[in-house]
N, C-alpha and C positions, 0 to 999 in steps of 0.2 A: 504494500500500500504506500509505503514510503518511498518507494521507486517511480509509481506512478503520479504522486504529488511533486515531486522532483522533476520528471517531465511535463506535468504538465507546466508549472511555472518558467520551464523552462523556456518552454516555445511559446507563454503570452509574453514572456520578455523577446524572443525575438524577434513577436511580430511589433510590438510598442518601440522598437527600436528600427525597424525597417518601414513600419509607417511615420514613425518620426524622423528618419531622416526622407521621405519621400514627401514628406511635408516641408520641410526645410528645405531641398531644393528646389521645389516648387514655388517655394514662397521667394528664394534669390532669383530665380529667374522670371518671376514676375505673373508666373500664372495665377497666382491668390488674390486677385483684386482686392475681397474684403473677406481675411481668413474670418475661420468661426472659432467659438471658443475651442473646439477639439484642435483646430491646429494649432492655433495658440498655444495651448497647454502642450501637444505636445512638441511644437519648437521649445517651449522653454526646460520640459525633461529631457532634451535630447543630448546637455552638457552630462549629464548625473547618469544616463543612462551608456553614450561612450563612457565615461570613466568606471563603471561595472564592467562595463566588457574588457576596459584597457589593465584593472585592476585583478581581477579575478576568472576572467576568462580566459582571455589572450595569453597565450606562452613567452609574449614577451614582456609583461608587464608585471610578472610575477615576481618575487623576490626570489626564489632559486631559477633562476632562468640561466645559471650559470649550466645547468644541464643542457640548458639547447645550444650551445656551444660546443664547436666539434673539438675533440681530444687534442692535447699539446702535444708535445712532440715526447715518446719515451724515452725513459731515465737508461742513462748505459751505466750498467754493472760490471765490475770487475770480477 
């Protein structure tokens, strides 16, 4: 049960993050005449919402991401 509350939250975070930024560039490019509050609100979660994914999702934005770096060069032993 825990698996499946887990996906689900996961993919209304993807779509809230995929319709906010579909919002957002709609709104820079000028198609939004006079947005509504949905777009509105979500332009302005769409700071909070990149930095979830750049935080906690993204392999790069992790604090061990020293693993996604490929191996240094081996130690020579005598």
């Amino acid at each position: 049960m825990k698996r499946i509350a887990f996906l689900g939250a996961g993919f209304a975070y993807m779509v809230l993050l995929i319709e906010a930024i579909r919002a957002a560039v709609a709104w820079w490019q000028g198609e939004l005449a006079t947005p509504g509050w949905g777009d509105i609100a979500l332009i302005a979660l769409l700071p909070l919402l990149v930095w979830i994914w750049w935080r906690y999702i993204s392999p790069f934005g992790r604090p061990d991401c020293a693993k996604c770096l490929p191996p240094g060069e081996p130690e020579v032993r005598p």
